[in-house]
C-alpha positions in Angstrom: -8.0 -24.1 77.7 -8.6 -27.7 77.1 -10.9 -29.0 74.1 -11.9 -28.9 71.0 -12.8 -25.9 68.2 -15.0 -27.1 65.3 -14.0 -24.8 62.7 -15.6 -23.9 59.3 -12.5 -24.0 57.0 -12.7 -21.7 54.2 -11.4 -22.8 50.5 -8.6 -21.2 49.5 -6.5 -21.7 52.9 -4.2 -24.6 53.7 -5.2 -26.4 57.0 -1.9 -24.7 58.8 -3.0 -21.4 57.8 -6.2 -22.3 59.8 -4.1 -23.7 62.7 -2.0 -20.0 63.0 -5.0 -18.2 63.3 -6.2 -20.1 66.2 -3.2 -20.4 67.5 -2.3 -16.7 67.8 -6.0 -16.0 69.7 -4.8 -18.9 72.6 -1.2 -18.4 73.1 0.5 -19.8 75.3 -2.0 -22.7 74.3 -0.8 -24.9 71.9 -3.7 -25.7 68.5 -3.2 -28.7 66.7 -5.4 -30.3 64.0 -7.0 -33.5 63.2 -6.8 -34.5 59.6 -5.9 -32.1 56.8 -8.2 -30.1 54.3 -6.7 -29.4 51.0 -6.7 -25.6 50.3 -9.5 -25.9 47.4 -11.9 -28.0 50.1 -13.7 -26.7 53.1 -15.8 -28.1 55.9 -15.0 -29.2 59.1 -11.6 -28.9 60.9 -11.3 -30.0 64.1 -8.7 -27.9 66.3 -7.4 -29.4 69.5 -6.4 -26.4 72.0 -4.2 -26.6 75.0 -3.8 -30.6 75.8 -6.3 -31.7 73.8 -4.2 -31.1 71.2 -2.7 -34.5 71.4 -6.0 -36.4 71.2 -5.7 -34.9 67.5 -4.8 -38.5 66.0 -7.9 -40.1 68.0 -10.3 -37.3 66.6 -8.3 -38.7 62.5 -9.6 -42.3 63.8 -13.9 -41.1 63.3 -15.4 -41.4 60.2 -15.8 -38.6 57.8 -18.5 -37.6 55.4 -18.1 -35.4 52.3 -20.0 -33.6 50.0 -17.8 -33.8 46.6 -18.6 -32.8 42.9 -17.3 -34.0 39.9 -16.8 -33.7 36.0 -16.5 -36.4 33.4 -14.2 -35.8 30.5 -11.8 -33.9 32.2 -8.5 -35.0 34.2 -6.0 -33.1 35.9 -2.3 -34.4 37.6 -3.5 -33.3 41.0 -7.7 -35.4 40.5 -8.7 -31.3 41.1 -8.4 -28.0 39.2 -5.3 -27.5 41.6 -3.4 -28.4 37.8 -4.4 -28.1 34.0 -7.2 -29.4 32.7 -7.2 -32.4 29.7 -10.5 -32.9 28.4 -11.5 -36.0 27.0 -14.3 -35.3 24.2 -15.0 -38.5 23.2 -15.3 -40.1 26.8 -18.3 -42.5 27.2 -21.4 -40.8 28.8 -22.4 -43.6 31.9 -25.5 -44.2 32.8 -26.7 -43.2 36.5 -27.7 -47.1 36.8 -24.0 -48.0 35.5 -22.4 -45.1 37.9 -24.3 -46.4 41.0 -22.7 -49.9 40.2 -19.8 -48.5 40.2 -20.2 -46.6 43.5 -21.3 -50.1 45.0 -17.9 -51.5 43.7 -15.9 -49.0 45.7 -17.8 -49.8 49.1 -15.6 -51.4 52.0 -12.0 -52.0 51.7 -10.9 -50.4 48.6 -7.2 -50.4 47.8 -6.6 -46.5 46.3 -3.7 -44.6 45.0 -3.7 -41.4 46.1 -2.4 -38.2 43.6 0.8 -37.1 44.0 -0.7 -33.9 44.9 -2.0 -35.1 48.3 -1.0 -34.5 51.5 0.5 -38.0 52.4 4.0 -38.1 53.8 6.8 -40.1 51.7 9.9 -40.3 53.2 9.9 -37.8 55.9 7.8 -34.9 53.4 4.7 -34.3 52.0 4.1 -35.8 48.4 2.7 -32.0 47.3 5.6 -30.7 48.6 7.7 -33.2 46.9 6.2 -33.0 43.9 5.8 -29.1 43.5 9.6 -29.0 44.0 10.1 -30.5 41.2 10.6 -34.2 42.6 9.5 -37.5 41.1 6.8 -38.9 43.8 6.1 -42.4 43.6 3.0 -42.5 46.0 2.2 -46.5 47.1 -1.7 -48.1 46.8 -3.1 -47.9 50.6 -6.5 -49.5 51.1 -9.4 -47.7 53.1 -12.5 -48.0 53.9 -15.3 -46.4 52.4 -18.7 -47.1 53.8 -20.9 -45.3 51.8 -20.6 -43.9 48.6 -24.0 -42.4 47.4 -25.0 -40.2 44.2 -27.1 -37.3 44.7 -27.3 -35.4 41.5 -26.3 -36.7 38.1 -26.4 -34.8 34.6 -23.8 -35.2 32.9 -20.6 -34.2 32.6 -21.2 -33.2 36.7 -21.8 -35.4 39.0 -22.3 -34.7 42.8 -21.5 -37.5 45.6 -21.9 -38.3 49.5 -19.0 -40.1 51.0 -18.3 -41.5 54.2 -15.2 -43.3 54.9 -12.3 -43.5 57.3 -9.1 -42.1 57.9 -6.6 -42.0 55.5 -9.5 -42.0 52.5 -8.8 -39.3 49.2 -12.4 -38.3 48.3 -10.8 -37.3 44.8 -9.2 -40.5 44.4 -12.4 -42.2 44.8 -13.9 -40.0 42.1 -11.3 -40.5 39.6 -11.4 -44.3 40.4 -15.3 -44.3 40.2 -14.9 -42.3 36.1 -12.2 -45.2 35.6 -14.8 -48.4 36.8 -16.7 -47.2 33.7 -13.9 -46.1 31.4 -14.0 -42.4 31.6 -12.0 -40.2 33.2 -13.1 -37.6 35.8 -11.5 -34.3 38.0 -13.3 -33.1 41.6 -15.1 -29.5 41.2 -15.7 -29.1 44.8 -15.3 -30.4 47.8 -17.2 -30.0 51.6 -15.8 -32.1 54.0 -19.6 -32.1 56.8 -18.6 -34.6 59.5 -15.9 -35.7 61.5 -17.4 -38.3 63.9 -19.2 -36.2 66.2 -18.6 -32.7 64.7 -20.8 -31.7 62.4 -20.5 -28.9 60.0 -24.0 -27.5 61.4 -22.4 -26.6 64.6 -19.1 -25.4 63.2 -17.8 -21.8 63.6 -16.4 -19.4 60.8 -13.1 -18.1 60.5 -14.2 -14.9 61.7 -15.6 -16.1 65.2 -12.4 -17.8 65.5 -10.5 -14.5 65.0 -13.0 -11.9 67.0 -15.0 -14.0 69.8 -13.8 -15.4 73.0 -13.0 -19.1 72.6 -13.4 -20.8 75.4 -17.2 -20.8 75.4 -17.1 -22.0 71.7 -15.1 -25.1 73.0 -16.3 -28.7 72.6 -14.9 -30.9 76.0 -12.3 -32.7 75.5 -13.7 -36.1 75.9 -15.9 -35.5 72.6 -12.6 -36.2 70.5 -12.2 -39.8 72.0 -16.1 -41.1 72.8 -15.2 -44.2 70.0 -12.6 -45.3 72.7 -13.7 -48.0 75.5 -14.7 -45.3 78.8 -12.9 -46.1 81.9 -15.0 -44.6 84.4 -12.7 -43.1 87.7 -13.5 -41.2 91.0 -11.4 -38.6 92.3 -9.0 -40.7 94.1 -8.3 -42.9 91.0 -7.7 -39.6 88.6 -5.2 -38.7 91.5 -3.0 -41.6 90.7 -3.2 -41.8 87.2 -2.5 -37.7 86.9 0.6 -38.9 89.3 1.5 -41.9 86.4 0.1 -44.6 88.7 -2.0 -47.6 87.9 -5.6 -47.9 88.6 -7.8 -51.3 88.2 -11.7 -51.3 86.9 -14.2 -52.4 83.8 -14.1 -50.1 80.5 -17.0 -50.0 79.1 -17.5 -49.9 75.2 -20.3 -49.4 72.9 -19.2 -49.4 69.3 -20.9 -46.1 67.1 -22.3 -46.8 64.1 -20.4 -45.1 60.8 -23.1 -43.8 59.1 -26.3 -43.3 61.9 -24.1 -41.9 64.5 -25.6 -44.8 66.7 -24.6 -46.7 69.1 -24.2 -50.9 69.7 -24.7 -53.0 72.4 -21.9 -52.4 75.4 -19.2 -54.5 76.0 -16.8 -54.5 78.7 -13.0 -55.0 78.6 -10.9 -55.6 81.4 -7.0 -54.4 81.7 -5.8 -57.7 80.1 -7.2 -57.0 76.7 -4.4 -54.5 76.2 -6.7 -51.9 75.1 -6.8 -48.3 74.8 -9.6 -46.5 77.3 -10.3 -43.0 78.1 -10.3 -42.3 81.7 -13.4 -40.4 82.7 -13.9 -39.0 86.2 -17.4 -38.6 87.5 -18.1 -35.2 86.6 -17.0 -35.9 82.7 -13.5 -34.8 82.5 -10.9 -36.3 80.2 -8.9 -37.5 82.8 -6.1 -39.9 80.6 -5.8 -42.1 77.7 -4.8 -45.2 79.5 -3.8 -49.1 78.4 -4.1 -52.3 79.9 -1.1 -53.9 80.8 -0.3 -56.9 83.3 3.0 -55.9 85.4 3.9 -58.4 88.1 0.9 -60.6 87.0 -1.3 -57.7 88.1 -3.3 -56.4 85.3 -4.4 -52.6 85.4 -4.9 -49.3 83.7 -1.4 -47.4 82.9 -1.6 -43.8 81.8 -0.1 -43.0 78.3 -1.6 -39.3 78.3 -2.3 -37.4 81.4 -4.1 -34.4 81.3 -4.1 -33.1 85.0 -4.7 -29.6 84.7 -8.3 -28.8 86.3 -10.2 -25.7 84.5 -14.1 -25.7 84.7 -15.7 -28.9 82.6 -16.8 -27.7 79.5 -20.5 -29.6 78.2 
């Protein structure tokens, strides 16, 4: 089995607990996933199964949507009803005009603290972990991007929220930060994460499918999780020596996709001395390898980093 599951992660179960389910339907394949869900969120989790599971950190590098609500007056240690509630009574009420300023202000690079409560690793471990052992957590200011951050609903004290951002982005944080642009304080309801890149929450599959039906047909190729990369296009020959660690010479090709349309640029090429990051694609679209540019004896070509030479049917 090589590719991906697009699974409909239920609130109330941590992204491993997800993982273990799969990976007790595929054994001996291995399931790895591609950018964790808290237990209160749900939405989209994208499991890599067999070798695909380590294109798992290219499927992290897509853009994400959300779905998120929030309530004003209210604040919590962990941004969610994870932990206590204070309330704030006396909090300003914004206005939606004041609130969409504020959204516009946390567009693009946005520097961000996430909770303590988040998933992000400090020394080694988890800051939840950390912190729910009883561990001080000093969590350091990242900056992310966000590239959209629209308003859907507002009556106040909820308000509901699209986001779309990139990897390493705490939709709570942003939520929290957006009640503090206008001097209130906020805490996230609920959370839906709808999109990762190409997988869409439409086309996702419930936890039940995942533990009664046969999986291979429910499989998204491989190549899916790594269609933002530059696409090296190789014949049969070509796959033959880079599945055997050899070098191989040609043009990638790469049309940039579009955050928030899905769309894609104009195509531009790069050529092994760039030093880039392709995906090897054979004719009949197999994920062949992720290869890099690199000039050895003054002779610049495609290297394999990740090989994937086992041959089942091509999923499409």
């Amino acid at each position: 089995m090589f590719g991906f599951i697009n699974c409909l992660k239920p609130s109330g179960m941590t992204s491993r607990d997800v993982v273990n389910v799969a990976s007790r339907r595929v054994r001996p394949h291995k399931v790895g996933h591609s950018g964790t869900l808290d237990p209160l969120a749900e939405g989209v989790l994208v499991l890599g199964v067999g070798r695909a599971s380590r294109l798992t950190s290219f499927v992290q590098d897509y853009p994400k949507q959300y779905l998120a609500s929030f309530r004003f007056g209210a604040e919590s240690e962990s941004g969610d009803l994870e932990q206590p509630l204070r309330l704030y009574p006396d909090d300003p009420r914004p206005t939606l005009e004041t609130l969409v300023a504020a959204a516009t202000a946390l567009t693009g690079e946005v520097k961000q603290v996430p909770s303590a409560y988040s998933a992000i690793w400090i020394d080694g471990k988890r800051a939840c972990d950390r912190i729910r052992n009883g561990e001080q957590v000093d969590v350091p200011s990242r900056t992310v991007q966000v590239h959209a951050f629209k308003i859907l609903r507002y009556d106040y004290p909820q308000i509901d929220v699209e986001i779309t951002c990139g990897s390493g982005t705490y939709v709570r944080s942003l939520g929290v930060d957006l009640a503090a642009v206008v001097g209130a304080h906020a805490v996230m309801t609920h959370l839906v994460r709808t999109r990762v890149g190409p997988f869409r929450i439409a086309d996702a599959i419930t936890l039940d499918q995942v533990k009664n039906e046969e999986l291979e047909p429910l499989l998204h190729p491989a190549r899916l999780g790594v269609e933002h990369l530059p696409q090296l296009p190789v014949d049969f020959d070509e796959a033959t020596r880079l599945i055997n660690g050899l070098n191989v010479f040609g043009v990638a090709e790469y049309a940039p996709i579009d955050p928030l349309s899905g769309e894609r640029g104009p195509t531009a090429t790069y050529n092994p001395t760039d030093e880039k990051v392709a995906a090897a694609i054979r004719s009949d679209g197999r994920l062949i390898a992720i290869v890099r540019g690199k000039t050895k004896d003054y002779d610049p070509s495609w290297y394999p980093e990740r090989v994937f030479p086992l041959q089942p049917r091509v999923l499409s």
